[in-house]
Each structure stands twice: as structure tokens, then as C-alpha cells.
VEXRO-53885 format. One line per 5 residues: for each residue y, z negated, x of N, C-alpha, C. Coordinates in Angstrom, 2 decimals, padded with zeros to 5 digits, always signed. Layout:
! VEXRO-53885
Y,Z,X,Y,Z,X,Y,Z,X; ...;
//
This chain:
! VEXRO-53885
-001.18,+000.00,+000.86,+000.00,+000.00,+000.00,+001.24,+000.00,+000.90; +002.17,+000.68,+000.16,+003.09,+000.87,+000.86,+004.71,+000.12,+000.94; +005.32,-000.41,+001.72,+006.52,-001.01,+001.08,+007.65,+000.02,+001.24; +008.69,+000.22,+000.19,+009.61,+000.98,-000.16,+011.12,+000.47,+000.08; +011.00,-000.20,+000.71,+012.73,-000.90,+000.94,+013.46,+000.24,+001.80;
+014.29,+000.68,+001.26,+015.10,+001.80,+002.17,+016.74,+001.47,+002.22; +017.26,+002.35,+003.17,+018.50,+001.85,+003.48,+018.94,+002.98,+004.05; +020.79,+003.20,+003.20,+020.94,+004.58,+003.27,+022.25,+004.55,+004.20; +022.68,+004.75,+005.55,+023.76,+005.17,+006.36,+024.42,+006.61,+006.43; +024.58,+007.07,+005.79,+025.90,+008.91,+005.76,+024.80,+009.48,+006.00;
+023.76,+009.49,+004.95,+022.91,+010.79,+005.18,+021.32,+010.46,+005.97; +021.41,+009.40,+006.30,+020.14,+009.01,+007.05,+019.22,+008.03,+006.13; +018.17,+007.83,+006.08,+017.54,+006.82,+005.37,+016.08,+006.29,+006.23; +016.22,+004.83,+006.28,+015.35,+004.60,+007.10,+014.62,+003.52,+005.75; +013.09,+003.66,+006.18,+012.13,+002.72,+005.24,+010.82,+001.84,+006.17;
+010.58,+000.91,+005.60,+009.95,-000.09,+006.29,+008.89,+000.43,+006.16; +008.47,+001.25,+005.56,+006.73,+001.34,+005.69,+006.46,+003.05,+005.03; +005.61,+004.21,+005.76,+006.28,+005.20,+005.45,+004.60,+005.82,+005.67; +003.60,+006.19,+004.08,+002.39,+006.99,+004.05,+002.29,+008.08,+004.87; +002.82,+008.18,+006.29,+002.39,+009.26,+006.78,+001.84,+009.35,+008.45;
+001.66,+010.05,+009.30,+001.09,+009.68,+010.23,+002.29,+009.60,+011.45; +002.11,+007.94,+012.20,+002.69,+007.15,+013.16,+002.75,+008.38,+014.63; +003.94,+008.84,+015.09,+004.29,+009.47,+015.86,+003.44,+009.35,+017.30; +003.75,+007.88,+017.35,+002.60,+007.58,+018.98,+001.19,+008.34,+018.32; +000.85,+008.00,+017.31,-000.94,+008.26,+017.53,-000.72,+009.94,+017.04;
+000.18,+010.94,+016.66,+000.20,+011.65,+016.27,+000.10,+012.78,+017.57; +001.40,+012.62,+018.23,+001.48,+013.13,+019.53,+000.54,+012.99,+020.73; -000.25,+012.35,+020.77,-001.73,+011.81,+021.58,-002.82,+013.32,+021.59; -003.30,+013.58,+020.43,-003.77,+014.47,+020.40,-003.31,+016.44,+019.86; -002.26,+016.24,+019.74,-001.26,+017.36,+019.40,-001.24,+018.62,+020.68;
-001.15,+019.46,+020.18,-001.41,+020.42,+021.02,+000.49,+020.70,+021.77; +000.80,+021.47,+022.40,+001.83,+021.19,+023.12,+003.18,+021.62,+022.37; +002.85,+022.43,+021.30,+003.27,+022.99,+020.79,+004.39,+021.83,+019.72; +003.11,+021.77,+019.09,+003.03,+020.20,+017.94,+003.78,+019.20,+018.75; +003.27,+018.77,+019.75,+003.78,+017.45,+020.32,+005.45,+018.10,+020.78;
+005.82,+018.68,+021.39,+007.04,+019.57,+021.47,+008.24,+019.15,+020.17; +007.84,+020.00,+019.19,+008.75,+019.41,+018.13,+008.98,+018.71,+017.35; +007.90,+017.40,+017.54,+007.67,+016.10,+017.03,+008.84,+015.37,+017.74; +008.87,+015.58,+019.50,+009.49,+014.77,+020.32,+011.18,+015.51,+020.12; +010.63,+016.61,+019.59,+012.53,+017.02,+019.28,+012.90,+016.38,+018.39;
+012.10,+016.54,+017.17,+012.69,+016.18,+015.63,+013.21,+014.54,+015.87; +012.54,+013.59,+016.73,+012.56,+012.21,+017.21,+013.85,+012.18,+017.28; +014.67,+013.27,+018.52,+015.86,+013.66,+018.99,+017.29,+013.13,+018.07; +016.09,+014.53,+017.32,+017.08,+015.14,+016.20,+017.98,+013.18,+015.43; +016.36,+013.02,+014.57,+016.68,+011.39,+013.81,+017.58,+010.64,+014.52;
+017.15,+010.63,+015.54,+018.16,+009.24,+016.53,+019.46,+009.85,+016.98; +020.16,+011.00,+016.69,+021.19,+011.64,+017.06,+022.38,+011.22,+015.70; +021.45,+011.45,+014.55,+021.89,+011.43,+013.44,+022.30,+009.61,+013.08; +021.35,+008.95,+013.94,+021.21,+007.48,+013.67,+022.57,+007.30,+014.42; +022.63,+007.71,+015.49,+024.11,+006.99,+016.49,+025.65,+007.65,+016.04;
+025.46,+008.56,+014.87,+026.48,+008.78,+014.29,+026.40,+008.87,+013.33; +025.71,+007.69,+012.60,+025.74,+007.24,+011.32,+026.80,+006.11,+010.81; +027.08,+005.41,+011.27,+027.90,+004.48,+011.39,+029.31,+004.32,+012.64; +030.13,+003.15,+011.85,+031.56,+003.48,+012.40,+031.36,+003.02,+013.86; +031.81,+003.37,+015.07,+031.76,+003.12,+016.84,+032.53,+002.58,+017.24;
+032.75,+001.82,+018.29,+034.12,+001.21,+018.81,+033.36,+000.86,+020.50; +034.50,+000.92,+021.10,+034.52,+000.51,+022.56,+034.33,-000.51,+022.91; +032.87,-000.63,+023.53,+032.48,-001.72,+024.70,+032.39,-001.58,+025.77; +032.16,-002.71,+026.46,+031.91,-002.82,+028.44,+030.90,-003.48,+027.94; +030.20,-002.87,+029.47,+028.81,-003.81,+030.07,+028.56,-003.08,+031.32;
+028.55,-004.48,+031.90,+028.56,-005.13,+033.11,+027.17,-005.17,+033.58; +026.55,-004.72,+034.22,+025.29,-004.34,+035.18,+025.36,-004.91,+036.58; +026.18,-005.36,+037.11,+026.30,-006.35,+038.13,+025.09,-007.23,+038.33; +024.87,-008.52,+037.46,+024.48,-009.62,+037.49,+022.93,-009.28,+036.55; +022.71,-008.09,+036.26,+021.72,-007.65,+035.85,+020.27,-008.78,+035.76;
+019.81,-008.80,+037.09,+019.03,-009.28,+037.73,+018.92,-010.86,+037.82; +020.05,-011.39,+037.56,+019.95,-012.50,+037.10,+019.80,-013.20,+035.69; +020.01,-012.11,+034.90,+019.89,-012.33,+033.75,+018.05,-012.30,+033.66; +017.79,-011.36,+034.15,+016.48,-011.05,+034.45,+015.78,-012.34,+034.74; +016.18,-012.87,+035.65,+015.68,-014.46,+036.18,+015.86,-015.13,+035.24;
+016.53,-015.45,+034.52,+016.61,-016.35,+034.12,+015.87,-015.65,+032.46; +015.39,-014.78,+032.13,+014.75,-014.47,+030.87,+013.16,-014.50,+031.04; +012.82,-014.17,+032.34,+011.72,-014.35,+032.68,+011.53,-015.29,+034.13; +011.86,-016.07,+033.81,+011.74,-017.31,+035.05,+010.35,-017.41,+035.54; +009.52,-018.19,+034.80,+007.88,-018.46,+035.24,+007.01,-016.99,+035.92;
+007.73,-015.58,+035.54,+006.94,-014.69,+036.12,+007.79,-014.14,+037.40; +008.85,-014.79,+037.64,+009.46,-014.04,+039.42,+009.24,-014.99,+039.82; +007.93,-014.81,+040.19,+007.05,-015.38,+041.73,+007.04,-014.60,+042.42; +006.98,-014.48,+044.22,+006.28,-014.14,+044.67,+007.00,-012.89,+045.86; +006.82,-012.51,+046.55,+007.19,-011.15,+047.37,+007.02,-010.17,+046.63;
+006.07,-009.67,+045.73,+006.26,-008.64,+044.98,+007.13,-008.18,+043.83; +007.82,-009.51,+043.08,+008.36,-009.75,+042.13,+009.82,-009.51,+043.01; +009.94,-010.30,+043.66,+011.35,-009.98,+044.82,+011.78,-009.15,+045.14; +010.67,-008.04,+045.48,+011.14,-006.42,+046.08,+011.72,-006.06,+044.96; +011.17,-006.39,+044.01,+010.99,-005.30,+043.04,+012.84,-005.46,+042.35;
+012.88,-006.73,+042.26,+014.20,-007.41,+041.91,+015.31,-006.73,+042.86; +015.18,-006.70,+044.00,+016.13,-006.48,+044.90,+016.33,-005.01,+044.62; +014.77,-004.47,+044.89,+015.55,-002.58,+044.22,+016.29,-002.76,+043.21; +015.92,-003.16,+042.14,+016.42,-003.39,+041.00,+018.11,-003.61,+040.89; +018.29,-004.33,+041.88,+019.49,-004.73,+042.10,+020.25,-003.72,+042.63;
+019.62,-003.27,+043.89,+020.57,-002.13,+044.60,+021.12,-000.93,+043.66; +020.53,-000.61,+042.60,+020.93,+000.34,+041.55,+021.85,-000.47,+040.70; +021.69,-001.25,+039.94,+022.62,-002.31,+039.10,+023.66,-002.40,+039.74; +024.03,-002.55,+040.81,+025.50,-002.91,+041.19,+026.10,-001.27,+041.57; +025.30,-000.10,+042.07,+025.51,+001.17,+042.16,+026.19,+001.77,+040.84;
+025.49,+001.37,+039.59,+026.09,+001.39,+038.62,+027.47,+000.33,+038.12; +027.24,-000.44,+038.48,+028.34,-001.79,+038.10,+028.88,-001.95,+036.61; +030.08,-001.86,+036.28,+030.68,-002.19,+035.11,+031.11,-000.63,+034.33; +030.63,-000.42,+033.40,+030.59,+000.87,+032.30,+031.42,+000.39,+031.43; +032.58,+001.64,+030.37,+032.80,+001.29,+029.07,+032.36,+002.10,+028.52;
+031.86,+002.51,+027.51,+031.22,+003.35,+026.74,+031.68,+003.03,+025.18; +031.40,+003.96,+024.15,+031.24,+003.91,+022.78,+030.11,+003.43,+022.65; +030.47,+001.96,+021.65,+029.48,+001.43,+020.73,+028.87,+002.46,+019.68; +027.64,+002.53,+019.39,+026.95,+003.14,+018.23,+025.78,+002.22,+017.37; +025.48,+002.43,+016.28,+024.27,+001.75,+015.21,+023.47,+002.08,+016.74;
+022.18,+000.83,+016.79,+021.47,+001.22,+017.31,+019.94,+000.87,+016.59; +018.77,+001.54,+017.01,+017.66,+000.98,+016.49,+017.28,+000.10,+016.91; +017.15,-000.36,+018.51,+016.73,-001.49,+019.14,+015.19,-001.55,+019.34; +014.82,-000.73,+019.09,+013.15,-000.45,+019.24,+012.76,+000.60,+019.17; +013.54,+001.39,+019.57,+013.20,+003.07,+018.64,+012.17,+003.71,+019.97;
+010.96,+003.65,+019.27,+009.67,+003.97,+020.13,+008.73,+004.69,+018.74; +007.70,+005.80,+019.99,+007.13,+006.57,+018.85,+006.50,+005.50,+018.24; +005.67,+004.81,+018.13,+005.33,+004.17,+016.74,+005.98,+003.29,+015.53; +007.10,+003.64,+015.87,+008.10,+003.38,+014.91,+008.40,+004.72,+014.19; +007.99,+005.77,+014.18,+008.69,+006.88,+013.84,+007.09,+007.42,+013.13;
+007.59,+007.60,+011.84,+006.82,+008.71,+010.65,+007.02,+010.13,+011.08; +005.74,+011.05,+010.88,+006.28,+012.34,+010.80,+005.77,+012.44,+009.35; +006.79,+012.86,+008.53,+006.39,+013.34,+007.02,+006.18,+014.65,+007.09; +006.13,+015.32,+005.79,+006.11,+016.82,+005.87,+007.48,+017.26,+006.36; +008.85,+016.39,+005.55,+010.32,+016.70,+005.58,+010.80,+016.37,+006.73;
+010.11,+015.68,+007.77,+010.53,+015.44,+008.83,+010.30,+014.21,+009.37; +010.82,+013.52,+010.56,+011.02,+012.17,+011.07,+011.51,+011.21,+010.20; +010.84,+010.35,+010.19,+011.57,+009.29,+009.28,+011.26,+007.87,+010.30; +012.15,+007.29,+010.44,+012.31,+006.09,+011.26,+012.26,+004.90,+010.39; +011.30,+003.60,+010.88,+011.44,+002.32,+010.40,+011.42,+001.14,+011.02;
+011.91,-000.11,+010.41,+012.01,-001.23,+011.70,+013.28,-001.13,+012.43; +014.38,-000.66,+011.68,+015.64,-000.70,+012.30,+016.38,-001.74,+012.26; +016.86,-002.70,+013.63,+017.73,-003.87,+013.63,+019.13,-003.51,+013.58; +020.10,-003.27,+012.31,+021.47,-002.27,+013.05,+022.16,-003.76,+012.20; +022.10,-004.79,+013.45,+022.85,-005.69,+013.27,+024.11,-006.22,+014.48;
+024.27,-005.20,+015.22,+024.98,-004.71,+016.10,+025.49,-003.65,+016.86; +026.02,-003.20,+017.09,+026.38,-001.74,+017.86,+025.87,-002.00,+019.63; +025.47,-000.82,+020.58,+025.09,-001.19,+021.36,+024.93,+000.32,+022.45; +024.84,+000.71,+023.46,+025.11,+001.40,+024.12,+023.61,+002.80,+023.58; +024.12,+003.82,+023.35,+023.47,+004.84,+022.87,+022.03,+004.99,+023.89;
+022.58,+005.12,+025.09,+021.51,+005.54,+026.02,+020.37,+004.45,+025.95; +020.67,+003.14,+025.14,+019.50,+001.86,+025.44,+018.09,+002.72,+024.06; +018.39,+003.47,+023.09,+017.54,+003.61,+022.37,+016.77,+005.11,+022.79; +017.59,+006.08,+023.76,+016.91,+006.59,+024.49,+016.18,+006.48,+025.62; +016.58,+005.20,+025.86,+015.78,+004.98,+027.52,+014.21,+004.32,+027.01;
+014.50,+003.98,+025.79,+013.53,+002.75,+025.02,+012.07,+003.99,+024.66; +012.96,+005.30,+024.09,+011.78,+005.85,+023.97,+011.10,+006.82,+025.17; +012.22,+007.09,+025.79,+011.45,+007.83,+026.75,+010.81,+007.32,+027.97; +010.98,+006.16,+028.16,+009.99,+005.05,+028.77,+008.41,+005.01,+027.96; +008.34,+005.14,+026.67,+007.56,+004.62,+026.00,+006.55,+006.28,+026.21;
+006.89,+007.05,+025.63,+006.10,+008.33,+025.68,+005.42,+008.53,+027.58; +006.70,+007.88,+028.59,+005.97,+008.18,+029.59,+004.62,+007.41,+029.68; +004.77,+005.74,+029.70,+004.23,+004.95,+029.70,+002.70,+005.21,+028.76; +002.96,+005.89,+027.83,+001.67,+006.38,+026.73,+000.72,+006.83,+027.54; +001.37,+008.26,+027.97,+001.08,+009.16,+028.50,-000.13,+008.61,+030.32;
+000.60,+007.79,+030.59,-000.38,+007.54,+031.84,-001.26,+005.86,+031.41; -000.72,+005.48,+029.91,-001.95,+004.37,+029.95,-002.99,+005.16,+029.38; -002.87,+006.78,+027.89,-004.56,+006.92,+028.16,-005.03,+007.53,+029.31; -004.32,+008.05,+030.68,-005.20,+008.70,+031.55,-006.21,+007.24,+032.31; -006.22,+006.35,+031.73,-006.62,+005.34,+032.10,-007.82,+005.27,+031.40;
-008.24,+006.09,+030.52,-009.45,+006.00,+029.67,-009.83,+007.48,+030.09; -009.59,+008.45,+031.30,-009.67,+009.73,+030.96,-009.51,+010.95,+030.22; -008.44,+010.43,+029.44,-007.89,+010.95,+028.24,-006.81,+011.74,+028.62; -006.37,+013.21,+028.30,-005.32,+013.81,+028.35,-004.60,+014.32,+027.62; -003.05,+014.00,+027.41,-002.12,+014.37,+026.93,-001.68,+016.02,+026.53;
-001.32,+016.69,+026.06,-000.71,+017.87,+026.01,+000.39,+018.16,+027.04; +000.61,+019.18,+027.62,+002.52,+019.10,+028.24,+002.25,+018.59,+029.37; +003.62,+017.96,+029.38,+004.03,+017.35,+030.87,+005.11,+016.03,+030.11; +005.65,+015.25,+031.41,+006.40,+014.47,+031.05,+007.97,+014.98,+031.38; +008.18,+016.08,+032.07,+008.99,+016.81,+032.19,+009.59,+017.23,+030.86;
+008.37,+018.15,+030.28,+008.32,+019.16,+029.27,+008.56,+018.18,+027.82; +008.31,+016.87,+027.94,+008.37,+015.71,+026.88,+010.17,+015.28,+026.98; +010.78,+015.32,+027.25,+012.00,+014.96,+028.01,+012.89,+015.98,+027.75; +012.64,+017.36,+028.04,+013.34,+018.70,+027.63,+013.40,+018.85,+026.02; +011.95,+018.15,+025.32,+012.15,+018.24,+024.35,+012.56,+017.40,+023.14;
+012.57,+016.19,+023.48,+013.08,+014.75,+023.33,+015.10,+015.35,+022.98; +015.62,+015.50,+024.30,+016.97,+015.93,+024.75,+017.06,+017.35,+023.84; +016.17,+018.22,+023.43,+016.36,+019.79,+022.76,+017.16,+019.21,+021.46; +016.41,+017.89,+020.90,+017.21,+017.44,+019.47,+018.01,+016.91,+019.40; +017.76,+015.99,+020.49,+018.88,+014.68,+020.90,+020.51,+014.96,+021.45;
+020.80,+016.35,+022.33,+021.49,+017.05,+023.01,+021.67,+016.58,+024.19; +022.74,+017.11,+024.91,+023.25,+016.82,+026.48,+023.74,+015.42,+026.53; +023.27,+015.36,+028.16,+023.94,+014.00,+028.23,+025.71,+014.39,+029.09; +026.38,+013.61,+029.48,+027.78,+013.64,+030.08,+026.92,+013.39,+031.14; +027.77,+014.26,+032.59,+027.38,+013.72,+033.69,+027.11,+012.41,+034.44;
+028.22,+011.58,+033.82,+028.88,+010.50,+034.48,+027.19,+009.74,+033.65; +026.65,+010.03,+032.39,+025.45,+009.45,+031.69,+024.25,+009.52,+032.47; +024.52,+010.31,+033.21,+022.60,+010.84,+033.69,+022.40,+009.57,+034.54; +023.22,+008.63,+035.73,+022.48,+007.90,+036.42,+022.63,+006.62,+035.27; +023.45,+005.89,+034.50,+023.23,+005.33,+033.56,+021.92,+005.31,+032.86;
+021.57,+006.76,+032.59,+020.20,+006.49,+031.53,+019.42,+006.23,+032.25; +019.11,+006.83,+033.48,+018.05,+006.28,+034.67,+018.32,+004.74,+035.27; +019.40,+004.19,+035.03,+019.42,+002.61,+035.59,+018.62,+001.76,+034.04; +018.98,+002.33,+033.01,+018.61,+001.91,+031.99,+017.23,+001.47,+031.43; +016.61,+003.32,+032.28,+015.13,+003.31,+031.91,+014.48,+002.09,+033.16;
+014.98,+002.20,+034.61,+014.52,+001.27,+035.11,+014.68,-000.16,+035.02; +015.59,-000.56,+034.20,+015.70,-002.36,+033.46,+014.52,-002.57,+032.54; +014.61,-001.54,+031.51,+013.01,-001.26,+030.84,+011.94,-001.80,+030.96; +011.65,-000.87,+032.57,+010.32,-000.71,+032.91,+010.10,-002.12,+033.53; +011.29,-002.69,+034.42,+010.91,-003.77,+034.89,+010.78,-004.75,+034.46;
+011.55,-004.94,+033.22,+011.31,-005.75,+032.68,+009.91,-006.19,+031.59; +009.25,-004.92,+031.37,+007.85,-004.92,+030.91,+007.11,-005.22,+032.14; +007.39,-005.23,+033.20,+006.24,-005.48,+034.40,+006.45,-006.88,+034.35; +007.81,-007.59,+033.88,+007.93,-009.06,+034.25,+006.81,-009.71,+033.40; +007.37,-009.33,+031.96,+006.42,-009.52,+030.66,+005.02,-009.81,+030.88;
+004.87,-008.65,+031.34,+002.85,-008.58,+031.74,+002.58,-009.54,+032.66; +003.52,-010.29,+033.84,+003.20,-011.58,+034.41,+002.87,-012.34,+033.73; +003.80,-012.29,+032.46,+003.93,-013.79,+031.73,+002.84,-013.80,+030.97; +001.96,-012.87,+030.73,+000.65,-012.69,+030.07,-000.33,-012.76,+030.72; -001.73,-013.70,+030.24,-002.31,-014.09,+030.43,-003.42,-013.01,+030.74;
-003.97,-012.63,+029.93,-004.72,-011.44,+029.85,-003.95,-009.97,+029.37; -003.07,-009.49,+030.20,-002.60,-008.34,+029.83,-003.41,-007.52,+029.65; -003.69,-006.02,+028.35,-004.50,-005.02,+028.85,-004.25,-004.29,+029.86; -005.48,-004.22,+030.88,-005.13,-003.52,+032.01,-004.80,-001.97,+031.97; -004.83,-001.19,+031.24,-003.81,+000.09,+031.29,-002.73,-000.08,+031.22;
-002.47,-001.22,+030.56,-000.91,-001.22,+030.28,+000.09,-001.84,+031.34; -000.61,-002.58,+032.36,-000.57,-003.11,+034.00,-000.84,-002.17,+034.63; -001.46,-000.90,+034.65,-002.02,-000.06,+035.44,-000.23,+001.33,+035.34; -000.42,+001.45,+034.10,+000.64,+002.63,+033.57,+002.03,+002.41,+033.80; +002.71,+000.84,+033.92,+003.87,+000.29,+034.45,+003.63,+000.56,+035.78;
+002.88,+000.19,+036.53,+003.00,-000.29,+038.01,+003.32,+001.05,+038.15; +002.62,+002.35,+037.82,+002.64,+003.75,+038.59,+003.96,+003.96,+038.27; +004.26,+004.15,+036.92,+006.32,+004.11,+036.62,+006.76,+003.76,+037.64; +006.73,+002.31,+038.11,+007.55,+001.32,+038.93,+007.55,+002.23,+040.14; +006.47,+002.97,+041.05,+006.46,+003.13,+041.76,+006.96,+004.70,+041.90;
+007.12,+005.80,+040.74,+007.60,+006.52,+041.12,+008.76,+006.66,+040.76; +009.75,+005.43,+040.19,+010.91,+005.33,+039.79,+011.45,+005.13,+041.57; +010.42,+004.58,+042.30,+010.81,+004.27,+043.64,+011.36,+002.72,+043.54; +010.66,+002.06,+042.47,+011.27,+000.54,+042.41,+010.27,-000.32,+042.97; +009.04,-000.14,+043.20,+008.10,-000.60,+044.18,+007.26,+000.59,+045.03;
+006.81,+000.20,+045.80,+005.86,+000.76,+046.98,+006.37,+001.35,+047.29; +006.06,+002.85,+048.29,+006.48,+003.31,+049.43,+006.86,+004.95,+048.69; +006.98,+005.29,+046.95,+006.66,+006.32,+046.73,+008.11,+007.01,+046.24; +009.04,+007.70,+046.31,+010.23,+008.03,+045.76,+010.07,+009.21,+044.95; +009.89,+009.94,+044.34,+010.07,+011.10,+043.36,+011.25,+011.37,+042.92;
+011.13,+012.94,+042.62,+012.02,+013.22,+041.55,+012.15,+012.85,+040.10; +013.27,+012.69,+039.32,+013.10,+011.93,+038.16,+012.78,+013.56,+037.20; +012.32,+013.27,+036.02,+012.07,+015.18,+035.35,+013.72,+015.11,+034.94; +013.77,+016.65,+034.68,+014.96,+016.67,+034.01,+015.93,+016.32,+033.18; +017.08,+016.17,+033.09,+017.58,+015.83,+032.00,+018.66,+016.98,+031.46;
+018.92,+017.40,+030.20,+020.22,+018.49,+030.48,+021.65,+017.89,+030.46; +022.52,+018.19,+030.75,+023.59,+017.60,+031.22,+025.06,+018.67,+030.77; +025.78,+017.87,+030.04,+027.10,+018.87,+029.54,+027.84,+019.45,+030.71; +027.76,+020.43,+030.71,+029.00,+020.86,+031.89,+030.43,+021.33,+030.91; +031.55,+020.71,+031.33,+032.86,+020.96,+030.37,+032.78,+022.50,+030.12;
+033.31,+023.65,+028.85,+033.05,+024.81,+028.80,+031.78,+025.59,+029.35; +030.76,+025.08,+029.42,+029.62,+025.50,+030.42,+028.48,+024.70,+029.56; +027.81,+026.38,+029.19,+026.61,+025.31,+028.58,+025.62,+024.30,+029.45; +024.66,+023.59,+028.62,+024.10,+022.30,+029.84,+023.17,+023.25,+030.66; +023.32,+022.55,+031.32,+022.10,+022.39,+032.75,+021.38,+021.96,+032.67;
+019.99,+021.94,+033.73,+019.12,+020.73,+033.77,+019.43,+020.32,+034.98; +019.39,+019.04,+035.16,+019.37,+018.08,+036.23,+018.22,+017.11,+036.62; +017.86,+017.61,+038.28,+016.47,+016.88,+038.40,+016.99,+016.19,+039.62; +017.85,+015.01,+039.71,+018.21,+014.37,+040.40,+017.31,+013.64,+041.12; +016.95,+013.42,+042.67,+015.99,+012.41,+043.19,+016.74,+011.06,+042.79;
+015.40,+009.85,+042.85,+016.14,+008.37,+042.95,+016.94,+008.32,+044.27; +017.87,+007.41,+044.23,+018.81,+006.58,+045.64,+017.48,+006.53,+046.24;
//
């Protein structure tokens, strides 16, 4: 049975409970095609979500990042490994430093299993829009999450459709360009994320091990632990009068 509570923002409608099939388990086995404009239409919803409601100008301060960090997950920064990881962590946080940006509605969880595909399209549920909050936090939220999918089933031998490149191009096809000055922002963003799910899984007792297995490899080709640096996949990027680009920036 289904619950029907809906809630209507300029054209958008989000519902708590929605008869159709859950985006994470949908895109899993989807051919590339399918999974392609699932991860657009995602885009599309959450584009429509951050200009659904009225915006106003905030700061945030990325400085002290890392201490906030400490002190949210205290009992799990033990250790030399927890330290490195903090200190990279850091060297980007202050690289970035203090941002002002436009406030927007945000979802605050907006990950594929939050997201319906109906026949009519994406339909999103589980929305907290009890604050406004920096746009790029509900994109970093999902495109962390699809990566993270993506290498916990290769942990069962299981393979995905695509690429995580090709997931990202199409994510951004609905979502649109980012501003230049945005691209290392969304990448400091996605790496607070990730690390902060690696803290999490300390604090757990019995974590499932894919899901310890699929962070750590993130961590490491974000270049926030071990010896491994990569390129990040693309992102497209507004150029003023100039349609976007893609940008495949290496990490610092």
C-alpha cells in the first residue's frame, strides 16, 4: 500500500511513497541506454527542485571543515589512517576556503533510491526542504551515490552498464552546466561526502564489507588516501557566450 501525501512547489510535486520502480535498483540492471536517461531525467527533477522555491545569498566557510568532522565523528578518528586521510581532506578545504553562493530548496538526500521512475517521469520522495542550502550539496550527494553503487556490486561480480564517466555526462545532460568557478567546489563537496561515509563505517560495528570495500577505492582515486591520483570524469562547464565544455580536471 501506498502513502499519498504530496506536496506541490511551482510545478514540481514530490510524494512519500510512489508504486513504481526505485531508481537505484532500476539502473543496476538497465542497459546503457535506459540507465542514460534515467540518470538525465534525475537531472532534469533536481534542476526543477532548486528552482522551485524563493533563493537568497549564503556563505560557507570550508576552512574548519575538518574539525567539524572531528568533532561529528570523534570515536572513529583514530589512528594514522584516519589522519592522512583528514589532512588531505584538509589541504583541499582550505584551497577552497570561504564561498558565497545562492541558497536553493534542497532535498538533502537526493540519492537514486529516493527517486521513482514512473511512466511520466522522475518523481522524487523524502524531501527535507526545511532549509535552503548550497545546490552543488544535492548533486555531490547523488553522484557519489551512483559511483559508490557502481563499484559496491563489482564486489559481487556484478556489472553495471556505461561508465562512471558516461553516468556524470548524463546526470549533468538534465541537470546542465556547472560555472567554472563550481567545478572544484563540487569536487571538494563530493570529497566531504565520501569521507565522511568512510568515518561512519568506523563507527560501525559490522559494516557491510562492499560498502568498506567501494568507499576505500573512491577515497583512493579521489587521491584522498593511498598512493593513487586520477583524473576526476568529466564535468560540463559554462563557458560565458560559449557553449559548455567538458572538463576532466586531475585532483591537486
Amino acid at each position: 500500500m501506498s502513502a499519498r501525501r504530496s506536496r506541490r512547489r511551482s510545478g514540481w510535486t514530490a510524494m512519500a511513497w510512489v508504486d513504481a520502480p526505485r531508481v537505484d535498483t532500476l539502473v543496476r540492471d538497465a542497459s546503457e541506454g535506459q540507465r542514460t536517461a534515467s540518470l538525465r531525467q534525475a537531472g532534469e527533477w533536481l534542476a526543477r527542485l532548486h528552482a522551485a522555491g524563493p533563493c537568497r545569498r549564503m556563505d560557507r566557510d570550508f576552512r574548519n571543515l575538518c574539525g567539524r568532522l572531528r568533532t561529528r565523528f570523534a570515536f572513529s578518528v583514530r589512528g594514522v589512517e584516519a589522519e592522512a586521510l583528514l589532512k588531505a581532506l584538509d589541504r583541499r578545504a582550505r584551497e577552497i576556503g570561504r564561498v558565497a553562493r545562492t541558497g536553493v530548496p534542497l532535498h538533502w538526500d537526493f540519492k537514486p533510491r529516493n527517486l521513482f521512475a514512473t511512466p511520466s517521469g522522475i518523481v522524487g520522495f523524502d524531501l527535507g526542504l526545511t532549509k535552503p542550502g548550497l545546490a552543488l550539496h544535492d548533486a555531490a550527494s547523488f553522484l557519489t551515490a551512483i559511483e559508490l553503487d557502481r563499484y559496491e556490486t563489482e564486489v559481487f561480480s556484478a556489472r553495471q552498464s556505461g561508465t562512471i564517466e558516461g553516468d556524470r555526462r548524463a546526470f549533468f545532460a538534465g541537470y546542465g552546466a556547472l560555472e567554472a568557478c563550481d567545478v572544484p567546489l563540487l569536487d571538494m563537496i563530493e570529497d566531504q561526502l565520501l569521507v565522511a561515509r568512510w568515518l561512519r563505517h568506523r563507527a560501525i560495528a559490522m559494516p557491510p564489507a562492499e560498502r568498506v570495500a567501494a568507499t576505500a577505492r573512491v577515497l583512493a582515486i579521489r587521491g584522498l588516501s593511498g598512493n593513487a591520483v586520477m583524473t576526476r570524469p568529466g564535468r560540463p562547464v559554462r563557458r560565458r557566450f560559449l557553449p559548455a565544455r567538458w572538463s576532466d580536471g586531475a585532483c591537486p
